[in-house]
N, C-alpha and C positions, 0 to 999 in steps of 0.2 A: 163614587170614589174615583171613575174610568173614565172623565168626562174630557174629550177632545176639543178645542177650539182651532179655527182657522182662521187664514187673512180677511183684512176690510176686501167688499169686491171693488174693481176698480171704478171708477168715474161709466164709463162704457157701460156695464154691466149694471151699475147702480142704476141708469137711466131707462134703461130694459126692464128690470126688475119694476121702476116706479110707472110705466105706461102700463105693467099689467097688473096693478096692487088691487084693481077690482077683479082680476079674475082670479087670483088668487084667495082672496074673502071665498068664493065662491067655490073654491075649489076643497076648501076647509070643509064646509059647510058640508059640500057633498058628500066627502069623505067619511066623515063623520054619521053618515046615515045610514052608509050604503057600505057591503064588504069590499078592501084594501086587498084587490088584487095583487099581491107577491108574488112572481115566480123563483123558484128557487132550482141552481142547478148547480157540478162540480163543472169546471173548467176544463180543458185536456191537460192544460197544467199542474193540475189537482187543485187549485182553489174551489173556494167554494163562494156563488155566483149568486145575490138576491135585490131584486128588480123591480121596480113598479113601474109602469108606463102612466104618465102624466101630462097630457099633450093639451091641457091649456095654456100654457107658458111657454114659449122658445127658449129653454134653459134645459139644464142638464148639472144634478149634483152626483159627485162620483168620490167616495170614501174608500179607498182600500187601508183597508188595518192589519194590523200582521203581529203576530203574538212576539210583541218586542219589547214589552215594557220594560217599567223600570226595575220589576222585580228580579229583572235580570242584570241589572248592573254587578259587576263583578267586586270582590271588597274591597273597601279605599277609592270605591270608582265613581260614585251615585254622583248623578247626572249624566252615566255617559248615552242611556239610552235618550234621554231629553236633548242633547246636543246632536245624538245622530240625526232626530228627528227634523232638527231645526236646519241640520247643517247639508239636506239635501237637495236646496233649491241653488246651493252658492256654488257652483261647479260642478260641469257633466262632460266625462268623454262620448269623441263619436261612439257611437252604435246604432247598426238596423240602418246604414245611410242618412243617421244624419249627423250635422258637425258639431264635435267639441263646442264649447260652451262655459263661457267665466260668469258670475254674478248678472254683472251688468248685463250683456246678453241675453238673460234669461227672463229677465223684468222687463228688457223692453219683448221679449218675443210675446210676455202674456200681456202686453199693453195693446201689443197689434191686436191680439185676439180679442181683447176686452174680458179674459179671462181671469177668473182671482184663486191662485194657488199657495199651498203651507200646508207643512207637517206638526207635527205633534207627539207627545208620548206621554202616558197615562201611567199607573200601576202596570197596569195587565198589556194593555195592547199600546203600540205604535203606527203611525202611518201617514197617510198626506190625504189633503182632502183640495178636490177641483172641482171646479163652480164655471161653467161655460156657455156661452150659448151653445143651440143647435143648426144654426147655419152652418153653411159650408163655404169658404174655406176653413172659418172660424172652430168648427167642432174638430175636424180632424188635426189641425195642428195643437190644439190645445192637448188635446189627449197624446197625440203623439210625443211632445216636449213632456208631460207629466211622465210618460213610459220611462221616456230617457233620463228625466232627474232619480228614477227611482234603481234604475238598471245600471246604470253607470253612475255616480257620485263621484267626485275627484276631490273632497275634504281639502280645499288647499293650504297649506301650511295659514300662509296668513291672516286668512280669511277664520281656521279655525283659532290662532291664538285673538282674534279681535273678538269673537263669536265667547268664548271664553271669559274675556278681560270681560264684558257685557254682564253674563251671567253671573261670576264673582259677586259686581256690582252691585247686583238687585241682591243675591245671596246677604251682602256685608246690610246693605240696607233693611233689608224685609228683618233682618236680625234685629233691627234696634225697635219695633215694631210688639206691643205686647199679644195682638193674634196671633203675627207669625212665630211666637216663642212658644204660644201657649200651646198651639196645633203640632208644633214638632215633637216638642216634651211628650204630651199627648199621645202621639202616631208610635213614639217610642216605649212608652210605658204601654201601651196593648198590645203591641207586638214585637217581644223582646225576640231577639235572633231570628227575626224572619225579615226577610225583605219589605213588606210593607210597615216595615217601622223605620227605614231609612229614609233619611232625606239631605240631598245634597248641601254639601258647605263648599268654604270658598277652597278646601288645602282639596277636598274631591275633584272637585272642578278640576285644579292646579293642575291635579297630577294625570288628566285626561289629555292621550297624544292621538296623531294621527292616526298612527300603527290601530289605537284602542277602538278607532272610531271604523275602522273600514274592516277589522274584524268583526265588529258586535255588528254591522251591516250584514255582513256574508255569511254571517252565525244564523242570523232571525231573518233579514228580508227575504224572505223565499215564499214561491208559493202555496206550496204543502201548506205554511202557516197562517195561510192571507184568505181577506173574507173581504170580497167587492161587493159593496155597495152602490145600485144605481138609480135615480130616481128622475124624471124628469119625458121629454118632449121626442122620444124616440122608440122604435121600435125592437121586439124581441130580436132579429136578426143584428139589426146594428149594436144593441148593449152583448149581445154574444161576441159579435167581433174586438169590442172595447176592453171587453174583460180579458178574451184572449191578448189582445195589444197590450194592456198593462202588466199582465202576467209571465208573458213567454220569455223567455231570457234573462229571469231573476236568481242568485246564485240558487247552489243547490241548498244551503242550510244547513244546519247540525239538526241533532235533537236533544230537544231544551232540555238543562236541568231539571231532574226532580226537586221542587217546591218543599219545602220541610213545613211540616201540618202547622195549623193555629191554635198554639194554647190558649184555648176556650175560658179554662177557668186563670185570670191574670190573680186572684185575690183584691182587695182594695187597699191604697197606695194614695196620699196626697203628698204633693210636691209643693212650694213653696218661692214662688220668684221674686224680687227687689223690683221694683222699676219706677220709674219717677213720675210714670201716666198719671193723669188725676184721676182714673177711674181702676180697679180691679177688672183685672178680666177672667173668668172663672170657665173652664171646660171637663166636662167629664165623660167616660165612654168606657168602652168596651169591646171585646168581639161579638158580632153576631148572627147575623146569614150571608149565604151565599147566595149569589143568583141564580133562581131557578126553584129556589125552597119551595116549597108547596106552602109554607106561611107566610108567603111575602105577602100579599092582597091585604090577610089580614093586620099584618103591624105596618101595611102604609093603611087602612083606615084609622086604625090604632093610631098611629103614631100624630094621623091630622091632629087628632081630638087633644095627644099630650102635648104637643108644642110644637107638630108642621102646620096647624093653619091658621095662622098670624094672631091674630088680636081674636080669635073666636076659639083658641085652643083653652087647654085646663090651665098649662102654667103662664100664660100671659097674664089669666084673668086672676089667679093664685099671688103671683110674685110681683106683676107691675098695674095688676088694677087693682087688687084690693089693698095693698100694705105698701104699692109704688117703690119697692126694691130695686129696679131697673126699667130701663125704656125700653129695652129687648131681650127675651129668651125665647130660646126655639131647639128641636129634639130633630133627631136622625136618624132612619138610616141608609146604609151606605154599603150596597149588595157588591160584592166583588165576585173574583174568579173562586177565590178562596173567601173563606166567610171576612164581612168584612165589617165596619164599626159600628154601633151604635152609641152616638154622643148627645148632649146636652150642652149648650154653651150661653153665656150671659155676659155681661157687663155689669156692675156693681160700683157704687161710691165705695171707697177703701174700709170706712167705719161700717159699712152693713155688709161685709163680705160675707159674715161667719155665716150672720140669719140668712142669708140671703139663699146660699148654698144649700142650711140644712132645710130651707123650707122646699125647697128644690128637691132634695132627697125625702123630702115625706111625700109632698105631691106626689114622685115617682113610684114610691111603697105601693102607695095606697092606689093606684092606677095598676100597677101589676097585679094588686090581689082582685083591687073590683070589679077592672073592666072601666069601661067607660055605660054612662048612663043611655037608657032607649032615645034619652034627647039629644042627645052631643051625637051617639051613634047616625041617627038618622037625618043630623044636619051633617056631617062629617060627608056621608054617602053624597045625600045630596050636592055638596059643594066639589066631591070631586066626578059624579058624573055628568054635572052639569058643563065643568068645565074643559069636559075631555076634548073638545071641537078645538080649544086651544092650545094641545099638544100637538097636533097633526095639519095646524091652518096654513101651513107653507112646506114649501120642498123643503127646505133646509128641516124644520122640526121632524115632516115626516122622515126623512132621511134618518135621521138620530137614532128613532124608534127602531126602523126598519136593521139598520148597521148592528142593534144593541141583540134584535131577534138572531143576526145571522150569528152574531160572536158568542152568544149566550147557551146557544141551540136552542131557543124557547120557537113553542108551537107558530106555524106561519098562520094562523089564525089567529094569534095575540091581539094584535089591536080589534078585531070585530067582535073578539068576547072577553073585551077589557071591562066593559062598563056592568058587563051581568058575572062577572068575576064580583067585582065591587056589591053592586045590587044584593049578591046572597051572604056577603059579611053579616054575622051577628056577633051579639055580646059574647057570646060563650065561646065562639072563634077568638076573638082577638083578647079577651084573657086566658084564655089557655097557649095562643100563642107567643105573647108575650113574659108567661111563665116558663116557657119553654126557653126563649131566647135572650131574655134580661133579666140580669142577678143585681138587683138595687145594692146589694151588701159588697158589692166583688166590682168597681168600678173604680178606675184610676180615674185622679183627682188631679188638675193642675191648674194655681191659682197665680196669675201673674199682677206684680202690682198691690197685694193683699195690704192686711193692714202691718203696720211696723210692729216689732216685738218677739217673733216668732221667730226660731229656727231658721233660717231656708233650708228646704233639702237637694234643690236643682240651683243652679245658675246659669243664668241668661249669656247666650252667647259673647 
């Protein structure tokens, strides 16, 4: 649901990357056998500091996130934390000795370096992720221009109203789109008056000023809240220095509002959309763990077998191999700070929506109460510890893992007893854990596109 992306790396960097794509195969592999040396520490700043040293590659990936999400946008505001995030590479005052700083500026300075930087903002957390070599002069300026974007921001007027008119854009567009209707409806029928049931429109966006943007900066980017991630071709003394560089001098912060709990039980609720698509598009969910649950292992085995692993799951073979309802359904879930969704979503011809749906909803009955089979379980295992070597085969994935360990506070052991986590899943786990976490009767329904005739009870932006 937290999932961060960053910029393309540049041309430079691309070509770095492609001389060492053998030693990185290699680096997977080893990874993968052998335990993932983390260190973890707090900063004097008070972050909190987690590292692996990986000195096959002359690279260097560097994530700091800082509990800025978007669950924090204030009302009427949603998007402001996604616009702070985006809007802190377009202008930096001096600080720490070095100079002010416009857009332009700041692109060619990471083009010297051959450096690829961008922020981001999720639900829960916000921040900027850097991708550099480890030469020198190359490593230190890069890191040092990252400090600076994130320590001093200057929001310029113009820059933020273009940065806006942009987001609008895609906001007005993604609207006429029957996913993006169907996910919002969705996100807002399971989480009524909580923040992660919002999601930005274009009158949100509007009404976001500069004033909003360099507050909600000085509110969340602080240390206290930030969690450095570092992965790559340097030593413990240097990533201590780095951490401290990117840390020192960030405001002081507030402290975050208290989060108003998640109502667990939503009841069930179908909604009803018009839209011209030739196809329905049907999503269903719920709340349901948080990250860290002690049943998560078992409802991501679980969940392979109900419709995370592709064409080998139950409701593939259910709704689009035997009776060909659709060319795609697939299940979720989606751990957050706060417990966070489990969905179900498909694509349907508009005349098989109804079967389409309730065959969906028995498959999932009947997978709550039974479990899944000693066969399905033990390909399940098998496909996902077969495949763990390709969560961890490069800096950038390991990074992910490692950023998700530090934000999450999960065990710095996590990844070397991921796959005998998985390995002692059984049948009696993963339905009892899924009777725990998924209420087939109590799911919000939202069907865009459906057949004509009916009601609607939402409409399409």
């Amino acid at each position: 649901m937290d999932s961060l992306s960053f910029s393309r790396p540049s041309a430079r960097l691309r070509r770095a990357l492609a001389v060492a794509a053998g030693l990185l195969a290699g680096l997977g592999a080893a990874t993968a056998q052998a335990a993932i040396p983390i260190e973890h520490w707090t900063a004097s700043t008070g972050a909190r500091v987690y590292f692996v040293r990986s000195p096959s590659i002359p690279m260097l990936d560097i994530n700091v996130d800082f509990d800025a999400g978007s669950r924090y946008d204030p009302p009427g505001k949603a998007g402001l934390a996604t616009l702070t995030a985006a809007l802190l590479d377009k202008g930096t005052g001096a600080v720490e000795g070095q100079p002010a700083r416009d857009e332009a500026q700041i692109a060619d300075a990471f083009a010297d370096t051959g450096a690829s930087f961008g922020g981001a903002a999720g639900g829960d957390r916000g921040g900027i992720g850097l991708r550099t070599l480890t030469s020198n002069p190359e490593l230190t300026q890069s890191v040092t221009l990252a400090a600076q974007l994130i320590k001093a921001p200057t929001f310029p007027e113009a820059v933020v109203a273009r940065e806006k008119e942009r987001m609008i854009a895609a906001i007005r567009e993604g609207d006429t789109r029957p996913g993006v209707i169907a996910d919002k409806l969705l996100s807002k029928a399971i989480y009524p008056n909580h923040p992660y049931g919002m999601s930005a429109t274009a009158e949100s966006v509007a009404s976001v000023t500069r004033a909003d943007l360099e507050r909600f900066w000085r509110a969340n980017y602080a240390a206290s809240r930030a969690v450095v991630t570092l992965i790559g071709a340097i030593d413990r003394r240097q990533a201590e220095q780095i951490a401290e560089l990117l840390t020192r001098g960030l405001p002081n912060g507030a402290a975050p509002p208290a989060m108003p709990p998640v109502k667990m039980d939503i009841g069930a609720s179908v909604q009803r959309v018009p839209h011209p698509a030739q196809q329905a598009t049907v999503v269903l969910g719920q709340p349901a763990i948080a990250r860290g649950d002690p049943d998560y292992f078992a409802l991501l085995v679980g969940n392979y077998v109900l419709g995370g692993g592709g064409f080998s799951s139950r409701l593939t073979e259910e709704v689009r191999e035997k009776r060909g309802l659709t060319y795609g359904v697939d299940s979720y879930f989606a751990p957050s700070k706060q417990p966070g969704p489990f969905g179900i979503g498909l694509q349907t011809s508009k005349a098989q929506t109804d079967e389409a749906l309730a065959l969906v909803r028995q498959v999932l009955k009947r997978f709550v109460e039974e479990g899944p089979t000693e066969a399905e379980l033990k390909a399940a295992k098998d496909n996902l510890i077969n495949g763990f070597p390709l969560r961890i085969d490069s800096n950038r994935k390991l990074l992910t893992n490692v950023a998700n360990i530090g934000w999450y506070g999960l065990p710095l052991d996590y990844l070397d007893t991921w796959t005998a986590q998985i390995a002692k899943v059984d049948r009696q786990h993963v339905r009892q854990a899924f009777q725990r976490h998924v209420r087939p009767d109590a799911m919000a329904t939202v069907i865009v596109g459906g057949p004509a005739g009916g009601a609607p009870t939402a409409a399409a932006r």
